[in-house]
C-alpha positions as a LaTeX table, in Angstrom:
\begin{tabular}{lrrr}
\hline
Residue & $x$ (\AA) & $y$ (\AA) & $z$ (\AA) \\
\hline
Unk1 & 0.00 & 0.00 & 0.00 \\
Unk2 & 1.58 & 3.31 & $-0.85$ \\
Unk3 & 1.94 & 5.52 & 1.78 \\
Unk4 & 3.18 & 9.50 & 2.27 \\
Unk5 & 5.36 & 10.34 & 5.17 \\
Unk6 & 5.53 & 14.03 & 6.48 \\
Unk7 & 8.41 & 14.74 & 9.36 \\
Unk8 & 7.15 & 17.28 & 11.45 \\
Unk9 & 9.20 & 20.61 & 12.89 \\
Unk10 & 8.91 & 21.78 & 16.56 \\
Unk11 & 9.14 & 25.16 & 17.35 \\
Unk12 & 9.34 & 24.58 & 21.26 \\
Unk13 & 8.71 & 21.91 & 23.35 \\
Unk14 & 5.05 & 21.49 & 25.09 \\
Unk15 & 4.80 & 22.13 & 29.08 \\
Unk16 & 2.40 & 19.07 & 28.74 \\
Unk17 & 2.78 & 15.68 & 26.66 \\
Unk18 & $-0.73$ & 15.47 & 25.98 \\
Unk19 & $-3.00$ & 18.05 & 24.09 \\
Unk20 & $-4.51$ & 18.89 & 21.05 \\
Unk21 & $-3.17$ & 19.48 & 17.91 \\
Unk22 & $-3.40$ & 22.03 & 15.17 \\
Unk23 & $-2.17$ & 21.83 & 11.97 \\
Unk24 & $-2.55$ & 24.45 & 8.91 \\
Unk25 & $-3.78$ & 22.86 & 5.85 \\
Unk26 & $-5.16$ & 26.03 & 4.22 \\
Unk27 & $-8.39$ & 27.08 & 3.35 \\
Unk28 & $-10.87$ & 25.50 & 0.75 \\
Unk29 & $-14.66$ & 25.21 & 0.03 \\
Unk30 & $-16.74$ & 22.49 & 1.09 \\
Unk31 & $-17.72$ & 22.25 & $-2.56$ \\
Unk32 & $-14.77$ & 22.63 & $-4.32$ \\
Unk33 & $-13.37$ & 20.19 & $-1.84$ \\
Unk34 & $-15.89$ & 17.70 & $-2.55$ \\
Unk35 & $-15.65$ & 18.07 & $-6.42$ \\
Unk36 & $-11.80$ & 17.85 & $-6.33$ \\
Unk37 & $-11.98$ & 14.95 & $-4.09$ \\
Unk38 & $-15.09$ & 12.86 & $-5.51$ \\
Unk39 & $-15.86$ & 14.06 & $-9.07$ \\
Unk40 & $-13.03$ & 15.54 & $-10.76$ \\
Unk41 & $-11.34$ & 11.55 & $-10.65$ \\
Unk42 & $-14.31$ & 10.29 & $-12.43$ \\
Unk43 & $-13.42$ & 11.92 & $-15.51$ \\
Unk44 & $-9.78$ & 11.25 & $-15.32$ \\
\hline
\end{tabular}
């Protein structure tokens, strides 16, 4: 199965080892989203 691997950069270290997590994927549409994800393939 392919896979994608991303190493991720830490700024500072947490006071806690537990948490949430927030990561910055940009901003896009529900819509265009969904047609990029779901029905833009069909045609390829």
């Amino acid at each position: 199965m392919p896979a994608l691997g991303i190493p991720l950069t830490v700024d500072s270290q947490p006071e806690e080892s537990t948490g949430n997590a927030r990561v910055d994927a940009g901003q896009r549409a529900l819509g265009a989203w969904i047609y990029l994800k779901y029905i833009a393939p069909a045609w390829r």
